[in-house]
C-alpha positions in Angstrom: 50.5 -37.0 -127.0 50.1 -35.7 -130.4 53.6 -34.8 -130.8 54.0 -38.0 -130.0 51.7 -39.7 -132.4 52.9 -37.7 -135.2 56.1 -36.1 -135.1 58.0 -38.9 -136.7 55.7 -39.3 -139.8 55.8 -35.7 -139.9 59.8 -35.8 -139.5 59.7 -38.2 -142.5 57.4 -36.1 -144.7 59.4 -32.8 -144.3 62.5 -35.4 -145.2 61.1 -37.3 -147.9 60.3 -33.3 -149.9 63.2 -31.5 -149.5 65.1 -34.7 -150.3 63.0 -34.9 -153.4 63.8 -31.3 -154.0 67.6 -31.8 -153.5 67.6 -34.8 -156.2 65.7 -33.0 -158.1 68.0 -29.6 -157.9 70.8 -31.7 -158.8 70.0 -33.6 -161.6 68.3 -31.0 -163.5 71.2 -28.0 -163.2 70.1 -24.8 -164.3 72.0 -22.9 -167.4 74.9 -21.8 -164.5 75.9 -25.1 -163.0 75.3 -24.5 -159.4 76.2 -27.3 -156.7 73.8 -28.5 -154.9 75.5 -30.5 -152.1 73.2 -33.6 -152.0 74.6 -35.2 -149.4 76.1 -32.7 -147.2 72.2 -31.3 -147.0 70.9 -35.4 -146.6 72.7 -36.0 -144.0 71.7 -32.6 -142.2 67.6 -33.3 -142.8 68.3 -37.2 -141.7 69.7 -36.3 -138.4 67.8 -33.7 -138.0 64.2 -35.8 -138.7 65.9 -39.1 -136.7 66.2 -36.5 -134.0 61.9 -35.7 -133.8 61.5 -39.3 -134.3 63.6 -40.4 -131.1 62.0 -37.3 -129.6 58.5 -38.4 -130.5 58.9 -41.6 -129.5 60.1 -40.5 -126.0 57.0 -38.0 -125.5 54.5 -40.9 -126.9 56.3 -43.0 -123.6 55.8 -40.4 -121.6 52.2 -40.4 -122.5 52.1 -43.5 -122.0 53.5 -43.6 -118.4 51.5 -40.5 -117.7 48.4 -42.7 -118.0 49.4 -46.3 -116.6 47.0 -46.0 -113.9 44.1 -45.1 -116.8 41.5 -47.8 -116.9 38.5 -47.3 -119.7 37.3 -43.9 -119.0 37.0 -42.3 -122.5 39.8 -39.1 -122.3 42.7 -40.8 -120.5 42.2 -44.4 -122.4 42.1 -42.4 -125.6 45.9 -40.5 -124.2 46.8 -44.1 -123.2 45.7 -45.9 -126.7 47.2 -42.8 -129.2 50.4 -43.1 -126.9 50.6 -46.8 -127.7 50.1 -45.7 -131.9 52.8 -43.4 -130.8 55.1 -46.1 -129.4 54.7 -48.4 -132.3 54.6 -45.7 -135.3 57.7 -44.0 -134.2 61.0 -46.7 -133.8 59.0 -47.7 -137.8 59.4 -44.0 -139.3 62.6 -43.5 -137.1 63.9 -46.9 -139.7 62.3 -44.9 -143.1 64.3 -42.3 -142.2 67.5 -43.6 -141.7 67.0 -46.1 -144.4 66.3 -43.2 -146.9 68.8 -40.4 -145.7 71.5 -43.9 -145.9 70.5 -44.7 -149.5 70.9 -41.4 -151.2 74.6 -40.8 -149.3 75.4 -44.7 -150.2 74.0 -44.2 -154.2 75.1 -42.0 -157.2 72.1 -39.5 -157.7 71.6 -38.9 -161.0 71.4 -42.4 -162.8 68.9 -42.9 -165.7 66.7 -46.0 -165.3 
């Protein structure tokens, strides 16, 4: 259940900071220009963090169909109720994180605003 609740914002967190630190890496080349393969490395950390999400979505439904017959008692409404966060917080950072692993591979990195 709480895999399912927050794997996929977790997915998008560990995502969103090494992709910071990838930009970051290449725009700002130490004195030996290394290269930092931004996109080869985005597209690794996007699949891999779309991969939780679908996988925390599907534990968050299995939660959820572990406790259909659940009715208000306090500790398997509660499983029932997080599993239903889970089911509705996971497709949304499953779509942050392809929207964000799509935009840096589709855009030049290092462009001055």
């Amino acid at each position: 259940m709480w895999f399912g609740l927050l794997g996929a914002p977790f997915a998008w967190t560990v995502q969103h900071v090494v992709g910071i630190s990838l930009i970051e890496a290449a725009c700002n080349p130490p004195s030996p220009p290394w290269g930092v393969p931004v996109d080869g490395w985005t597209l690794t950390m996007t699949a891999v963090a779309a991969i939780v999400a679908i996988l925390s979505a599907a534990a968050a439904y299995m939660a959820y169909r572990a406790t259909k017959d659940a009715g208000t008692d306090p500790p398997e409404a509660r499983v029932r109720f997080l599993a239903i966060l889970g089911l509705v917080v996971s497709p949304i950072f499953l779509a942050i994180v392809l929207m964000s692993g799509i935009t840096v591979v589709s855009f030049p990195e290092c462009v001055q605003s």
